[in-house]
KEKOLDO-657831 format. One record per residue: residue in three letters; x, y, z of N, C-alpha, C in turn. Coordinates in steps of 0.001 Angstrom, whole numbers, padded with zeros to 6 digits, always signed. Example, Ala and Ser with C-alpha at 12.3 -4.5 7.8 and 13.67 -1.06 7.14 Angstrom:
<rs>
Ala+013190-005690+007800+012300-004500+007800+013200-003300+007800 Ser+012850-002250+007080+013670-001060+007140+012900+000030+007870 
</rs>
This chain:
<rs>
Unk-108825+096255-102645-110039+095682-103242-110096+096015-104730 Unk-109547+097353-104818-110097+097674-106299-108446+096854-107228 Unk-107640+096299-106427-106372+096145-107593-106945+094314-107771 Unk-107721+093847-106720-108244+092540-106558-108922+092137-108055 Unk-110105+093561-107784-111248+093331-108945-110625+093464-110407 Unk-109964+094590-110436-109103+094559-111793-108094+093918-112366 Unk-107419+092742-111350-107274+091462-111814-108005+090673-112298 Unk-108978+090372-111263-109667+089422-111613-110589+089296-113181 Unk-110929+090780-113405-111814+091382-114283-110814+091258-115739 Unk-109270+091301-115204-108480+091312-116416-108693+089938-116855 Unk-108194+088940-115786-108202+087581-116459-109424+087169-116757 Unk-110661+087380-116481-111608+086627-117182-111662+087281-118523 Unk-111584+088793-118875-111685+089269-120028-109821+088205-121306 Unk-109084+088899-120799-108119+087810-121168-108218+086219-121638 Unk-108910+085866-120725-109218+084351-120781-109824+084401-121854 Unk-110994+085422-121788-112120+084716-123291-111514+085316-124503 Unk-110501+085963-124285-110193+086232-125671-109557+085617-125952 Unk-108463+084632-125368-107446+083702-125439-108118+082726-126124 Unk-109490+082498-125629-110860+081204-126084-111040+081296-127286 Unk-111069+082658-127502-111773+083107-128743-110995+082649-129802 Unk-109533+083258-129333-108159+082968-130303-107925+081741-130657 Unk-107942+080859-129621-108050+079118-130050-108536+078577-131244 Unk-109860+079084-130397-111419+078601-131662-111095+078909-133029 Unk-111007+080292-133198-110441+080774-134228-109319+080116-135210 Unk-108423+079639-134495-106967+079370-135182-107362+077834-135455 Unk-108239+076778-134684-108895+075945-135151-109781+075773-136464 Unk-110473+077023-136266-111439+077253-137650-110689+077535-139248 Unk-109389+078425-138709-108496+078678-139633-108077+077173-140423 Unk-107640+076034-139761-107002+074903-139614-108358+073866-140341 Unk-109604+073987-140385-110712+073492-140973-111132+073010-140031 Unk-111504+073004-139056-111447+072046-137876-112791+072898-137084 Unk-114132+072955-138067-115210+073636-137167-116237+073189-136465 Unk-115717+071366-135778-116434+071086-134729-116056+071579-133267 Unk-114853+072471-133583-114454+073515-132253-115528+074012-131419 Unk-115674+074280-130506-116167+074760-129662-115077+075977-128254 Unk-115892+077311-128072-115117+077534-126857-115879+077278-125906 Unk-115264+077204-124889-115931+077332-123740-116720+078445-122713 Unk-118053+078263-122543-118848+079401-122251-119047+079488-120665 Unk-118783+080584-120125-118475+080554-118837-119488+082139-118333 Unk-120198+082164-117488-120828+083253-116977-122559+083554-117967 Unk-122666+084884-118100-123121+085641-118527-122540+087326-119194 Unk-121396+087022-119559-121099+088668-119426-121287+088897-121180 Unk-120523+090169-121905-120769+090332-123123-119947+088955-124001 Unk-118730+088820-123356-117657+088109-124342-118116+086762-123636 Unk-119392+086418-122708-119959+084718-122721-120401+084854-124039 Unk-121625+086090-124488-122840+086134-125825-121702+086148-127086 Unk-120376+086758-126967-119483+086319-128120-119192+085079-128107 Unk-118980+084521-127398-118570+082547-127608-119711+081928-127978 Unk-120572+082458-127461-121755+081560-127977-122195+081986-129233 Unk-122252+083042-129814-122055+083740-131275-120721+082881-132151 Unk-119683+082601-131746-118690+082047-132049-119118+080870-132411 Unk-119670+080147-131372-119940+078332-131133-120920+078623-132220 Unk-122057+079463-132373-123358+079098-133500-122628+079633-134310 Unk-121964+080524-134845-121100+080700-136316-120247+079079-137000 Unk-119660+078560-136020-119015+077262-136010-120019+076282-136331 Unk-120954+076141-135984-121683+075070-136334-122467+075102-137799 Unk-122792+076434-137452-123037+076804-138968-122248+076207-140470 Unk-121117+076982-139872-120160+076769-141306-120211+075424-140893 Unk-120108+074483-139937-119563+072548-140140-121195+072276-140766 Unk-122154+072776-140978-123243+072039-141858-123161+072727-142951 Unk-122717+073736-143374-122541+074197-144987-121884+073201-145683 Unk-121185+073005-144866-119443+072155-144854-120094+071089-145697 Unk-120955+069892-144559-121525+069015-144644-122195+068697-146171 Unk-123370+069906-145726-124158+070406-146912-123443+070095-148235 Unk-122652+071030-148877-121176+070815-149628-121064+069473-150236 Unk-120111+068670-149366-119915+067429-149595-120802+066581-150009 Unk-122266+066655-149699-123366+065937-149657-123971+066086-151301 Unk-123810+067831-151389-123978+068056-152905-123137+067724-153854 Unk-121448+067707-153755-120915+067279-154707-121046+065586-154803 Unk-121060+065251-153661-121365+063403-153800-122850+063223-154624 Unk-123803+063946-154363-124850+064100-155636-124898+063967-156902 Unk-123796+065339-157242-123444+065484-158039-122710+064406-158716 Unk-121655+064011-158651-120933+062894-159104-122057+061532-159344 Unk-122798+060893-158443-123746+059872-158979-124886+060633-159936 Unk-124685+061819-159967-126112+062294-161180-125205+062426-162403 Unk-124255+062253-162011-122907+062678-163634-123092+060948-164044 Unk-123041+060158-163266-122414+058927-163367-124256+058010-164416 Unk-125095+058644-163091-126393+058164-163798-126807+058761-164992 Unk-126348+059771-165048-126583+060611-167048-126047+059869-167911 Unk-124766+059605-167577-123766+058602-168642-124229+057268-168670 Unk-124972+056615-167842-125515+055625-168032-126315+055504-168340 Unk-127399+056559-168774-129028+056429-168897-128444+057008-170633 Unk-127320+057966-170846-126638+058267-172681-126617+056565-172922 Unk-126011+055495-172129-125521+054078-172848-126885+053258-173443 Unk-127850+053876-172604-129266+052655-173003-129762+053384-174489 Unk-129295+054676-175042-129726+055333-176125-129343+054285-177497 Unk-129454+053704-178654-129591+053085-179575-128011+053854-179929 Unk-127347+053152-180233-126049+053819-180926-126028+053762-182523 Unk-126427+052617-183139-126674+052468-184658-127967+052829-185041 Unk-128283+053436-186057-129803+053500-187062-130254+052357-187369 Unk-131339+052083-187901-131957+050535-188524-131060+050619-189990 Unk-130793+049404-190357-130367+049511-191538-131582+048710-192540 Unk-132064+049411-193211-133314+049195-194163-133694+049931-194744 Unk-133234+049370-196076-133730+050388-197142-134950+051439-197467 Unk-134594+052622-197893-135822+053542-197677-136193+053968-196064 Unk-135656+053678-195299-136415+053840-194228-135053+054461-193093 Unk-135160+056041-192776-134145+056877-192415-134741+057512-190484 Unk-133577+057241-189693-134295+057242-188498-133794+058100-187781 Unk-134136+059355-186749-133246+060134-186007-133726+060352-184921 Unk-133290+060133-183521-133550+060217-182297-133205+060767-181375 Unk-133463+061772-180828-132743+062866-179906-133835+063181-179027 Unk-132944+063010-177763-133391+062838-176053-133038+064487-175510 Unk-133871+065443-175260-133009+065996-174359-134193+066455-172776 Unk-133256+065709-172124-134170+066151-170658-134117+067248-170010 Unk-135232+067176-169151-135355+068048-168682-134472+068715-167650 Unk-133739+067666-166839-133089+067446-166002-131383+067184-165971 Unk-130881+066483-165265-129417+065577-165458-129946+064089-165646 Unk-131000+064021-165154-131221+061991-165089-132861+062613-165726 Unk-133373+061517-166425-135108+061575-166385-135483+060151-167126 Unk-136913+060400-167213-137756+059541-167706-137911+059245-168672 Unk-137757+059791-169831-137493+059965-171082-136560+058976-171636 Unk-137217+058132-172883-136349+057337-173545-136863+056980-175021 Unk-135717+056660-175500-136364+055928-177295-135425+054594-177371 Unk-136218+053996-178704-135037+053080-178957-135743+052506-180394 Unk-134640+051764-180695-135638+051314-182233-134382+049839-182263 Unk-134470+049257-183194-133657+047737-182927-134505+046884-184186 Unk-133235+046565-185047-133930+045953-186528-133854+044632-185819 Unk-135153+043909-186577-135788+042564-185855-134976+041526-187174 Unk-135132+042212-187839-134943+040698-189520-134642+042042-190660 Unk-134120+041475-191069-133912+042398-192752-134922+042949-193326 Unk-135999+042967-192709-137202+043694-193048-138375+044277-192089 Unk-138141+043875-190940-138686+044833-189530-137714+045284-188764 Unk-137799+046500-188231-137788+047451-187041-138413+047678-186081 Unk-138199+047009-184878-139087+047557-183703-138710+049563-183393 Unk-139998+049533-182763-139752+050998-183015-140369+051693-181495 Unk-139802+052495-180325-140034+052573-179045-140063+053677-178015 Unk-140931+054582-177596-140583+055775-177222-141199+056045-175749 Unk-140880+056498-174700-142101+056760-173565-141465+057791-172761 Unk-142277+058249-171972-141891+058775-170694-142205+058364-169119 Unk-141246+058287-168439-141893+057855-167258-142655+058939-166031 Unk-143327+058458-165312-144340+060196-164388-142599+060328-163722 Unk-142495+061953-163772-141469+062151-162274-140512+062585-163225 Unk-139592+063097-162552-138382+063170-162583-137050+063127-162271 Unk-136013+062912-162316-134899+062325-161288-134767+060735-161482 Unk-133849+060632-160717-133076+059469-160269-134356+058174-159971 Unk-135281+058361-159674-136368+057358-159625-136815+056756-160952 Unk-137152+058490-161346-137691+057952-162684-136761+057233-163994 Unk-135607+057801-163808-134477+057079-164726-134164+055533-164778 Unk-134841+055174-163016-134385+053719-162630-135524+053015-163727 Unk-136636+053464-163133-137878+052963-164121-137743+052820-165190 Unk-137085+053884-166220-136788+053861-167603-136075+053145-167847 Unk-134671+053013-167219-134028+051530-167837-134934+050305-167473 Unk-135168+050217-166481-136129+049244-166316-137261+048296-167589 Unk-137923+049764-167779-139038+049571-168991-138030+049470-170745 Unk-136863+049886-170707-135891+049357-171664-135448+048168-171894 Unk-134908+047785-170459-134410+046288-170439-135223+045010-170538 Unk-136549+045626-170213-137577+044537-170164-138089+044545-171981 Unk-138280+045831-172532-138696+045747-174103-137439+045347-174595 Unk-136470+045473-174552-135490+044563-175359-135398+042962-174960 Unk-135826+042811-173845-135939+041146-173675-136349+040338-174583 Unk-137979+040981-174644-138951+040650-175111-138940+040604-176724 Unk-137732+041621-176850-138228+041271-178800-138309+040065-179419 Unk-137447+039196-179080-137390+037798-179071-138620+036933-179879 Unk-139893+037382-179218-141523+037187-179677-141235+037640-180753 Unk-140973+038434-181652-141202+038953-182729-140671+038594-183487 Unk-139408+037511-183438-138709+037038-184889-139895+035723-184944 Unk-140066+035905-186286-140359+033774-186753-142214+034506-186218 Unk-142738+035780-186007-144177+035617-185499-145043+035629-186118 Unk-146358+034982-186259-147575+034323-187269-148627+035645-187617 Unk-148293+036039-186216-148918+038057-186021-148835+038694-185019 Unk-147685+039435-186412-147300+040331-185269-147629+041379-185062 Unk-149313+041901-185180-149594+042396-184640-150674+041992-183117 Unk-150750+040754-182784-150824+039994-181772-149403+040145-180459 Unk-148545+039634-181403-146797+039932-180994-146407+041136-180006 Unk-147052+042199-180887-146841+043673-180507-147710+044136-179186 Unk-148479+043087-179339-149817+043134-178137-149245+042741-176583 Unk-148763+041612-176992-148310+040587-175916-146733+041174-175340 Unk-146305+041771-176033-145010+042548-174938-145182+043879-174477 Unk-146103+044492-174917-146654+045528-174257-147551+045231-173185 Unk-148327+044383-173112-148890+043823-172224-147794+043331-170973 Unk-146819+042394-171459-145876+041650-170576-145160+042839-170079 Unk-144617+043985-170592-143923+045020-169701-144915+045914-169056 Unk-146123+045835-169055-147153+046480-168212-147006+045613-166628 Unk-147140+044068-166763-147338+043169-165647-145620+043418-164736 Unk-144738+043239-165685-143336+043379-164561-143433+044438-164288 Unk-143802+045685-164978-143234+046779-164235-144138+047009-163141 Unk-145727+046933-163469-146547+046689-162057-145933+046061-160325 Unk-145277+044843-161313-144684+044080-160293-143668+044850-159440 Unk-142619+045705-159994-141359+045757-159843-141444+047054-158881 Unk-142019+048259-159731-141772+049330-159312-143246+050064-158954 Unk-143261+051217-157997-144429+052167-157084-145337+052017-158639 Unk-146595+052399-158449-148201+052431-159332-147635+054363-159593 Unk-146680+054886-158835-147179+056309-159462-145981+056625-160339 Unk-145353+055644-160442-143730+055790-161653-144661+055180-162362 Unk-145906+055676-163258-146066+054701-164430-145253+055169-165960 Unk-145984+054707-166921-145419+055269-168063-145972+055055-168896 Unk-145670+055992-170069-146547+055847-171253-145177+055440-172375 Unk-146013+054983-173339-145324+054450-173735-145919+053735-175756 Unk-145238+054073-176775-145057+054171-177628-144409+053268-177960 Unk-145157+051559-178730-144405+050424-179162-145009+050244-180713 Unk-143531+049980-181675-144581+049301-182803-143312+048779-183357 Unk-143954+048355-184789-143521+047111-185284-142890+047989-187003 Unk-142224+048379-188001-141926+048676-189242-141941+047676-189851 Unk-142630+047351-191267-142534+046136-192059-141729+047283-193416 Unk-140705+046931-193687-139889+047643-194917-140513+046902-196234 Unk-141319+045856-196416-141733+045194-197793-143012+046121-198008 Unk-144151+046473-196898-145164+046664-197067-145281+048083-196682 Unk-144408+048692-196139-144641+050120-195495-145497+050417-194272 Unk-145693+049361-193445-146926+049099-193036-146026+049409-191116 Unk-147046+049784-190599-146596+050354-189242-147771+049777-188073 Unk-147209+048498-187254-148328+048062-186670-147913+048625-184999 Unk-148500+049003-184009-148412+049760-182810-149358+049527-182178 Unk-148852+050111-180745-149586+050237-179326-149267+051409-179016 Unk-150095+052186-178511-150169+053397-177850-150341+053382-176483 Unk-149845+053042-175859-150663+053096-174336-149613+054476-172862 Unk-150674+055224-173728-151054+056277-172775-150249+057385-173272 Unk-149463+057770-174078-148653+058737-174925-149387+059478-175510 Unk-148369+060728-175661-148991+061461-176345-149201+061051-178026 Unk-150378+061127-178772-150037+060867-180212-148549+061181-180475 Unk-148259+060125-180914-147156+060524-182573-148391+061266-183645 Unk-147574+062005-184612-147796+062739-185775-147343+062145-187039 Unk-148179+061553-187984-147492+060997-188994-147874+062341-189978 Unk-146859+063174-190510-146934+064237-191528-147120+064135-192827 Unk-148223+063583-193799-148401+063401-194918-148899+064135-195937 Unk-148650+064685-196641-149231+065196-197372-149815+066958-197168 Unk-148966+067353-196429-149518+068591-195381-150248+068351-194613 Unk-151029+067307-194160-151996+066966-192967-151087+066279-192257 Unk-151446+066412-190959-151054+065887-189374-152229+064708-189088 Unk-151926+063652-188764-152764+062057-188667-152300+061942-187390 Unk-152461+061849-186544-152149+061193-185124-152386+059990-185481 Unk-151615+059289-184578-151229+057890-183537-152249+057297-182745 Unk-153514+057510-182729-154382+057618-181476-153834+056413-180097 Unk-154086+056940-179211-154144+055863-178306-155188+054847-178034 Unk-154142+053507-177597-154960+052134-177861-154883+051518-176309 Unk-154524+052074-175189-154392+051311-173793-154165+052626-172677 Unk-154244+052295-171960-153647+052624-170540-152104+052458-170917 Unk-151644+053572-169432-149939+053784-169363-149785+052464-168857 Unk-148208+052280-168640-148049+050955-168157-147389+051102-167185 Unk-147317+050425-166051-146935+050136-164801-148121+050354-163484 Unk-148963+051058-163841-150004+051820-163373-151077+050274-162258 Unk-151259+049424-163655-152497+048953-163153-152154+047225-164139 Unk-152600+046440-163107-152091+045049-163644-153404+044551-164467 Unk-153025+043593-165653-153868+043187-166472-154721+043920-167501 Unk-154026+045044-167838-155125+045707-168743-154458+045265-170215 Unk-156214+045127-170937-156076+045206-171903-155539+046358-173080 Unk-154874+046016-174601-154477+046944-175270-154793+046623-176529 Unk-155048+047293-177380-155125+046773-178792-154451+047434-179671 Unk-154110+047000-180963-152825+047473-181932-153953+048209-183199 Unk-153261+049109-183292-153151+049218-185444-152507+049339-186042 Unk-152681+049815-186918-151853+049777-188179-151856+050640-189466 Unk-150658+051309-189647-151167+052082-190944-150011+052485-191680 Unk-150148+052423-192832-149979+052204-193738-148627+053593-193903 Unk-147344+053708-194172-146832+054796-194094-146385+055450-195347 Unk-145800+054480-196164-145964+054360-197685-146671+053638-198305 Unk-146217+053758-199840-147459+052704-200624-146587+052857-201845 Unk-146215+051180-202360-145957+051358-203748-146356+052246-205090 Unk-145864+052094-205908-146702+052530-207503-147898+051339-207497 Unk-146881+050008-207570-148296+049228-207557-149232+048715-207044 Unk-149153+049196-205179-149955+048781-204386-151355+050259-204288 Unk-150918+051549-205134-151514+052732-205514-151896+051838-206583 Unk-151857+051231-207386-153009+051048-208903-153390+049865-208550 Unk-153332+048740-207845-154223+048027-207073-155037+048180-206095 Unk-155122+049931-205410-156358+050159-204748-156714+051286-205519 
</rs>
């Protein structure tokens, strides 16, 4: 009886270590949807099953892993594409010197500028942020890019353009309403440079002031609308001011 039991007692102990060894040399091999096989209740069943949850473990790190570098690679891919919508040339117009630098918060964001000479003597001029951050909000931002560069179009050959300036800020309020969620809105910073007159006509809607620095005083930008994407049909209104001033437009006022 007793040479019976100490067989028997050998091969099941044997067996699970043989199990164990498998699993193992599988796991070695990368291969950690392995499983051993769990048989009884004894100590070396609670090791296989310690084994089997160690195994599953590492195959969702695994997972995990892959999932992050595939992330990674479309957040590399969407950075480099959200660098292409950045203005590559300055305005070319005399007296008038421009510098624009983005840096996010993130790898992808909301954040954008742009500026784009209209005629040999205007500059559209363009800045916002969108709510959020990430890959949503970046979509939005090209979005609200591609739609203000459509639109400049209105502004060559216009009777007033500070009317002009009205009506595409308005028009990228209605598509983006259309297009994208009410809580990706954006604010957003549009105007117009006249290089003959010095004269700076804009929409504010919902940004933080710009700072025009003159003279040692700080002048804000005030805001003239609601953000855009938010809410369909709102009204906005423009101003205007003045950024230089001739010798002789100073002894004519």
């Amino acid at each position: 009886v007793s040479t019976v039991v100490a067989v028997s007692l050998t091969r099941t102990i044997t067996s699970a270590i043989n199990e164990l060894y498998i699993g193992a040399r599988h796991v070695s091999q990368g291969n950690f949807s392995y499983r051993t096989p769990v048989h009884g209740h004894t100590q070396l069943t609670e090791l296989s099953r310690s084994f089997n949850s160690m195994t599953t473990s590492i195959e969702r790190l695994v997972e995990d892993s892959k999932e992050r570098q595939k992330l990674e690679s479309e957040l590399a891919i969407a950075n480099e594409m959200q660098r292409q919508l950045f203005p590559k040339q300055r305005p070319q117009l005399p007296g008038l010197d421009t510098l624009g630098v983005c840096k996010a918060a993130k790898v992808v964001s909301g954040d954008f500028y742009d500026y784009v000479d209209i005629d040999e003597h205007h500059v559209a001029i363009a800045f916002g942020d969108v709510a959020g951050k990430g890959i949503s909000s970046a979509l939005v931002m090209a979005s609200a890019h591609s739609t203000i560069r459509t639109l400049l179009g209105h502004l060559r050959g216009a009777d007033d353009l500070a009317t002009a300036v009205v009506e595409i800020v308005a028009e990228t309020n209605r598509q983006l309403f259309a297009g994208t969620a009410p809580e990706l809105f954006t604010t957003l910073f549009f105007g117009v440079y006249n290089n003959l007159s010095g004269e700076l006509v804009y929409v504010n809607a919902g940004h933080l002031p710009p700072l025009l620095i003159r003279d040692g005083q700080r002048i804000p930008l005030e805001v003239t609308g609601m953000v855009i994407g938010a809410f369909p049909g709102v009204k906005y209104e423009s101003r205007s001011i003045r950024l230089w001033m001739s010798l002789i437009s100073r002894y004519l006022t």
